[in-house]
Structures are given as structure tokens and as C-alpha cells.
C-alpha positions, 0 to 999 in steps of 0.5 A: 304193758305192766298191771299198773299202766293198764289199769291206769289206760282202762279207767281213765278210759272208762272216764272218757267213755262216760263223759263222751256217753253222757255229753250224747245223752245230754244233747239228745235229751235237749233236742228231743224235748225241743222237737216235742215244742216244735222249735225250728232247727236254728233254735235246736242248734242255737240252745246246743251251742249257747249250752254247751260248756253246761253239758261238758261239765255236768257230764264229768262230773256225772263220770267222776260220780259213778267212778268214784262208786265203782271204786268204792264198790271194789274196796279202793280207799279213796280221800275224800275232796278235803283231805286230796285238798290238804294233801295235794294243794301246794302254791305254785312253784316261781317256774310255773308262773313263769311258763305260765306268762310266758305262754300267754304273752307268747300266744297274745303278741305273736297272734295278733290280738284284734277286736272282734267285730261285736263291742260287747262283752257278753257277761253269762257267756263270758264268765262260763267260758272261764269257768267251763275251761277250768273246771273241765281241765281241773277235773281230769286232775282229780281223776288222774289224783284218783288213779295215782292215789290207788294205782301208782303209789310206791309203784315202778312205772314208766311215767312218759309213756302213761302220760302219752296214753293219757294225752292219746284218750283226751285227745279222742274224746275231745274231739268226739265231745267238740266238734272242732268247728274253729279249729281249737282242739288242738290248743286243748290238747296242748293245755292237757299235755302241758298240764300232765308235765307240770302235775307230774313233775310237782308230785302230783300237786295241783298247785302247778296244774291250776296256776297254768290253768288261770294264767294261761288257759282261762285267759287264752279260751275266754279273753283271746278267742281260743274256745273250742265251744264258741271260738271267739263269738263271746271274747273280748278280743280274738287272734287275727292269726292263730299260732299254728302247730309249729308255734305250739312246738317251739313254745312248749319246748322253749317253756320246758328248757327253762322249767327243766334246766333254769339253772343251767340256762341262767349260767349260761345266761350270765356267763353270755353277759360276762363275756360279752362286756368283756368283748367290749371292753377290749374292742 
């Protein structure tokens, strides 16, 4: 592993490293002081679960603080957010928007969509819940904004096998951060990966990343039920069947042929057309 790989591996390592510290700190501190007013357990579990989106969040950003200090107390020159604003927000190109809706119809008309037996909509819980997904995906952007800016500029790296390191690091802390009560890491994981692809290929704009955010992500945790916190104890709507890995496979692999090669499948799209309404007319 060449310099720049391993140092890109050990901060965003360290990052992790912090949050999932910081995440136990949080939930310690709240249980403690909840045993100090002799609240029963149900209560404990219930402010910890109710809270949970709030401690994840707060303790990135806690992580994001102190690596943003330790890379300024080793000299890196960082941007501040305003100009990584200007320089790294592009709107979202046609493509993306497209995976993006497809994803999400994929996942709604094949899972299922059914009303959860609660009628109402829980307003708090419900706007933190899109909020919470995200700011907590958005974060790792910058993060990553961060190692890209200082580490990988005008450097030689194999980026697939960085990214794969990455999605390796997310996918231990996630499950060290949330326990997978619902079965929904793994959709997080699918979010990460599908938006290191979509940061990755744009240049590092957050155009991309932050249109699969708000088309896919938000609405698939918030409206479908998909939350790794909550599942769907305050959605609108829930999936009477989740899609499975197999299903998360096809759909990716369907999404990024056609992110990848749209020019050659719409060749080969109207080429079809045409020689079918040729075999029609001869027939």
C-alpha cells in the first residue's frame, strides 16, 4: 500500500474511531444520569432509542472537530467550508438524477409499500429522520473533501481499491454505532458505497452525492421505513417486504450500466427499436 492510500485508510480510520468513542461516551453519559434519577430501564432504552439520530450526528461532528484541529495542528492547509462550498458544489448532472429515481421506484414498487399500523405521522421524529440520514452521509463527504484535498491532489492512486477500504471502515463502524435491530445496515452500506461511486466519478463534486441523498436516501429511511435507528416505528409507509442483497446487487449493477455506459445503451436502445419495427413491417 503506497503513502497516500495509507494515509487516506488511517484518517478516515481515526474519524470512525472517534465517532463510534464519542457515540459510547454520549449513550454512557445519558444512561448514567438517567440512573442518577432512578428511572426504570424501559425509560433508559426508550431516551436512547428516541435520541439516537442526535448522538450519531453530534458525535461526527465532535470527530470532524478534532480532525479538522489535528490537521491543522500538522500544518495541512485546509479550505475553509465556504470556499469547499464554491469549489466542490456542482448541480447534479441528468444521470444522477436518474439513478437516483430509479433506485427509489425500484425499491418502493418491488417492496411493497404498505401502511404501518400507527396512522400518525410523527412530525419531530419524522423530520429528524431525514435530517439525521443526510447529514450523517453528508459528513463523510467532507471528511473524505478533507483526505482528497490534502492527500490525493495530483497523486497516483488506485481509486477502487481506496473506496473499497473506505466502504470496509463505514461498514464496521455502522454496525458498532447501530445495532442492526431491523436489519438495515446493510441499506447503509449500499448509500455509502453507491455515493463514494457517484463522488468519486464527478471529481469530488457533492452535487451528485447530495441529489442520491435527497432523492433516494431520505426518502427510502424516512417515508419507507428503511431507518437502521427506528425501522419504521415513525414512517409514513413501510415495506411488507424488504429487498434483499440479491436485489440491492441487480439494482446497483442495473443503476451503473446506465451511468456508465448511457450512450451505449441508448444506441443499442434504438438500434432494438429500429430493427424491431423492421421485423414488423415485413411480417
Amino acid at each position: 500500500m503506497n503513502d497516500v492510500l495509507r494515509k487516506s485508510a488511517k484518517y478516515f480510520t481515526i474519524y470512525y474511531f472517534l465517532t463510534v468513542l464519542t457515540v459510547m461516551i454520549l449513550s454512557s453519559l445519558g444512561t448514567f444520569f438517567h440512573f442518577l434519577l432512578q428511572h426504570e430501564m424501559s425509560i433508559i432504552e426508550s431516551w436512547l432509542h428516541q435520541n439516537k439520530w442526535e448522538i450519531l450526528i453530534l458525535s461526527k461532528l465532535f470527530s470532524i472537530f478534532l480532525l479538522k484541529w489535528w490537521f491543522g495542528v500538522k500544518l495541512y492547509q485546509l479550505k475553509s467550508f465556504s470556499d469547499m462550498k464554491k469549489d466542490f458544489f456542482i448541480w447534479p448532472k441528468f444521470h444522477a438524477v436518474v439513478v437516483s429515481f430509479f433506485c427509489l421506484i425500484a425499491f418502493a414498487s418491488l417492496g411493497q409499500i404498505a401502511k404501518p399500523p400507527q396512522s400518525f405521522l410523527y412530525g419531530y421524529q419524522f423530520f429528524i429522520s431525514i435530517l439525521g440520514v443526510v447529514t450523517f452521509f453528508f459528513l463523510d463527504i467532507i471528511v473524505l473533501t478533507y483526505i482528497q484535498e490534502i492527500f490525493h491532489r495530483n497523486k497516483k492512486f488506485n481509486v477502487t481499491f481506496v473506496n473499497l477500504i473506505y466502504v470496509l471502515i463505514f461498514s464496521l463502524a455502522c454496525y458498532m454505532c447501530i445495532p442492526d435491530y431491523y436489519q438495515n445496515n446493510k441499506y447503509f452500506v449500499f448509500i455509502f458505497l453507491t455515493l463514494l461511486i457517484l463522488y468519486s466519478d464527478s471529481k469530488h463534486s457533492w452535487g451528485n452525492a447530495l441529489c442520491f441523498l435527497l432523492v433516494f436516501s431520505a426518502p427510502m429511511v424516512s417515508l419507507l421505513g428503511i431507518d437502521p435507528v427506528w425501522g419504521d416505528d415513525f414512517s409514513l409507509f413501510n415495506l411488507e417486504k424488504k429487498p434483499g442483497l440479491t436485489f440491492l446487487a441487480v439494482i446497483w449493477v442495473i443503476s451503473f450500466l446506465y451511468y456508465n455506459q448511457r450512450e451505449t445503451l441508448i444506441i443499442f436502445g434504438l438500434r432494438l427499436i429500429r430493427w424491431s419495427k423492421r421485423y414488423a413491417w415485413k411480417s
